[in-house]
N, C-alpha and C positions, 0 to 999 in steps of 0.2 A: 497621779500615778495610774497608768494603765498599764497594770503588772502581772492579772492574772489571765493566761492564758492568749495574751497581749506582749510583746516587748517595746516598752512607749511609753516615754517620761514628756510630760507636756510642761513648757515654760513659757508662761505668757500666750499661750496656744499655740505656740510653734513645736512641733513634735519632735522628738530625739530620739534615733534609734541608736542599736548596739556601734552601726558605721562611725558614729561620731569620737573614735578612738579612746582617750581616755577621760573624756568629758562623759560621758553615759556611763561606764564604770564607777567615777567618782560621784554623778550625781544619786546613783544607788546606794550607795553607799553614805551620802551626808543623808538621804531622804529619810532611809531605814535608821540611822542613827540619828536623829532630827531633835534638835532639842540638848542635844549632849554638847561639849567643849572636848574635843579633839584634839588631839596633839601634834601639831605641826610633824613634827621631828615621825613622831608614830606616821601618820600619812604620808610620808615621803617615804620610809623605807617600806610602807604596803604596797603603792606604785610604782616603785623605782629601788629594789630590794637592792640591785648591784651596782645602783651609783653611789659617788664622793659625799658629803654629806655636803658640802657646796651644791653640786649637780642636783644632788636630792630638791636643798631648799628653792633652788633657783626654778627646778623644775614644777615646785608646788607654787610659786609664786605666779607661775603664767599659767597655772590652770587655773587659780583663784580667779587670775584676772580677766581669763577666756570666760567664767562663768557668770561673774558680776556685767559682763557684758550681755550676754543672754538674758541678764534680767534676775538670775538667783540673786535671792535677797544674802549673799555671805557677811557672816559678823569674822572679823579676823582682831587678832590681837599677835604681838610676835611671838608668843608658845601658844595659842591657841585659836583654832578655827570651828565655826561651828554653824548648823541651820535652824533658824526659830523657827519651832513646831509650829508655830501659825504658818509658816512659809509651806505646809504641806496642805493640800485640798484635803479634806477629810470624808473621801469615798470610800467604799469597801473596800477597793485594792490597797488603801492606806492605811486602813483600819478593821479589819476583817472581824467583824460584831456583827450581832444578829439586829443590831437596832437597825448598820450602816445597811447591811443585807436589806431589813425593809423597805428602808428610802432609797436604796438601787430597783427595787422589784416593783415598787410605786413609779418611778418614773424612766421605769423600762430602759435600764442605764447597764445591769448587772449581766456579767459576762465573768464564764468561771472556766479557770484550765488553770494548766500548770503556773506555776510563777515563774516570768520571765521565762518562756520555754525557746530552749536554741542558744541561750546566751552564757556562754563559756569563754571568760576573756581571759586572756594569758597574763594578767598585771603580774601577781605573782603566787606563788605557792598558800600564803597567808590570805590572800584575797578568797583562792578559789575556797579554801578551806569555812570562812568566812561566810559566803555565797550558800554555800550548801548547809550550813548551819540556819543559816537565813531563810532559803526555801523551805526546809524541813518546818521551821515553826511557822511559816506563815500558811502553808497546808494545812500543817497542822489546826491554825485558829480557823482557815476555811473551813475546813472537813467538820471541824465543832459547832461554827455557827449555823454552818447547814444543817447536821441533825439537828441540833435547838429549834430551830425552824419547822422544819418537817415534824417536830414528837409535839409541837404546840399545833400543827394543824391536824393530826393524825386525833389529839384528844377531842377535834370538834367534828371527827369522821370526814374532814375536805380530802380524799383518799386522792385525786388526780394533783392536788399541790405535794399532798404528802409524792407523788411518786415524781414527780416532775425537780422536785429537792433530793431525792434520794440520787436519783439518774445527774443528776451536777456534782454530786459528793464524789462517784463511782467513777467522774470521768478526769479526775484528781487522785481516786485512789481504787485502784479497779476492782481493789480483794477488799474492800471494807466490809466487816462484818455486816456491820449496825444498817451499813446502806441498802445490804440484799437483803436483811429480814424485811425491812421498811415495802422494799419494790415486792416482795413475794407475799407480803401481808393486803398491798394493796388490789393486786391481781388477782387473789382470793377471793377478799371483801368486794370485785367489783365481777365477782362471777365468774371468775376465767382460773378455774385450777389449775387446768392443765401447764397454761401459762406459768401459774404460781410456783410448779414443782419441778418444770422446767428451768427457772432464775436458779432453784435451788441446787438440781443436778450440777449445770452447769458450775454454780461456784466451785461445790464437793471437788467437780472435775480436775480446777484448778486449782487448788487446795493441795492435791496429793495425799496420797495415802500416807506419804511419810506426816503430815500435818494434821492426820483427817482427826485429832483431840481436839486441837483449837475451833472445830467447827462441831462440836455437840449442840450449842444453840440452834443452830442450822440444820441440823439431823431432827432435832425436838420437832420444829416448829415443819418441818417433811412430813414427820408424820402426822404431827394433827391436823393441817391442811388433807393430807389424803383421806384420815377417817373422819374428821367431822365435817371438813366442806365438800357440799353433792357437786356430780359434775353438774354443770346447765349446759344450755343448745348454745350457748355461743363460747367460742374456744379464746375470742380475746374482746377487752372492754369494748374497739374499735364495733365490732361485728354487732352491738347491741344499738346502734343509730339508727335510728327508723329514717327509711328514702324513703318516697313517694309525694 
C-alpha cells in the first residue's frame, strides 16, 4: 500500500491508481478489510447499489476475476469473499505502528500525507461514507504513532528528530495540539525563541478566539518560553552553523 500522502496500490509491482475504475476502489477496500470474510451479496450492493441482484452478482463476479488476474491472491466461496492478511505488505501505510514507522525511517521508505489524498469515487453513498471513516482512523493511528515517536526521542533531548516528526504530524493535521508544543519546545531548547513564540502566535491565530479554551496548553507553555528562555544572537537553529 502506498496510501499516505500517495494514491498507489502496488500488485506484484505493477502500480494501480484511482484510473483503474472500480478495480482501485475495491482493492481499498478488501486491503483495509484484509483478513475478514465478506459478503458477496454486501459487496455487490456497496459497488453497484442500483443494480438487479443478478446484475449485482454478475458484476462482482468479473471484478473478482479482473483481480485474480492481476495477481490478488482472492479466496472466494459462493457467500463469501475475502484477502488473507499476509496478502498485504506490512508497511507503515498498512499498518501505521510506531515499530512499522521505524523500519520505514531506517530504510528511508516513509512518506507521510493525507491518505489517499484526491480519491473520491462515486461507487456509492455507503462506500464514500466508509472511506471517510476509514481515513479518519488511519490519520488518526498516524498522528499517534508519530507523537509516540517524537515524545521517545524528545526524552533522549534528539530535539531536530523530535521536530522533524512533529512537522509530518502537522502536515496530516495542521491544528494538532500535541505537534506545536513539540515544534515550539524544540525552537526554544535549540535557541531560537523568537521562532518558538512565533509557532505558538500563529497556532492561537488559527484557533480563534471563539476556541482560544482548547488552546490554554499553548498559552502556558507562551508564557514560559517568553520568561524563562533568554533570547540568544541567532533568531533560528539554521543561523547557529558555523561556515568558514
Amino acid at each position: 500500500l502506498r496510501t499516505l500522502g500517495e494514491c498507489v496500490i502496488e500488485v506484484d509491482g505493477l502500480p494501480l491508481g484511482p484510473g483503474a475504475d472500480t478495480v482501485f476502489p475495491a482493492l481499498v477496500y478488501l486491503t483495509a478489510e484484509r483478513g475478514r470474510h465478506l459478503s458477496r451479496v454486501g459487496l455487490a450492493d456497496l459497488f453497484w447499489p442500483g443494480a438487479t441482484p443478478a446484475r449485482g452478482r454478475h458484476s462482482l463476479r468479473q471484478l473478482l476475476y479482473r483481480l485474480r488476474a492481476l495477481g490478488v491472491p482472492i479466496e472466494a466461496t459462493r457467500e463469501r469473499v475475502s484477502l488473507p492478511e499476509s496478502a498485504v505488505a506490512p508497511t507503515f501505510a498498512a499498518q501505521p505502528t510506531r515499530d512499522r514507522l521505524r523500519e520505514a525511517q531506517a530504510q528511508g521508505t516513509l512518506v507521510i500525507g493525507a491518505f489517499l489524498p484526491g480519491f473520491a469515487p462515486e461507487c456509492s453513498p455507503a462506500y464514500a461514507d466508509w472511506l471517510d471513516a476509514q481515513r479518519s482512523a488511519v490519520e488518526s493511528q498516524v498522528r499517534r504513532a508519530l507523537l509516540d515517536a517524537a515524545h521517545e526521542h524528545q526524552l533522549r533531548g534528539e530535539w531536530a528528530e523530535v521536530d522533524a516528526l512533529a512537522r509530518e504530524c502537522l502536515r496530516i493535521d495542521p491544528l494538532n495540539e500535541a505537534a506545536t508544543i513539540l515544534r515550539a519546545q524544540c525552537a526554544a531548547m535549540l535557541g531560537a525563541r523568537a521562532e518558538a513564540l512565533e509557532i505558538l502566535d500563529r497556532y492561537g491565530a488559527e484557533l480563534g478566539a471563539a476556541r482560544a479554551d482548547l488552546g490554554r496548553p499553548v498559552a502556558a507553555l507562551r508564557k514560559r518560553i517568553a520568561e524563562q528562555f533568554p533570547a540568544r544572537r541567532y533568531a533560528i537553529p539554521s543561523d547557529r552553523c558555523f561556515v568558514g
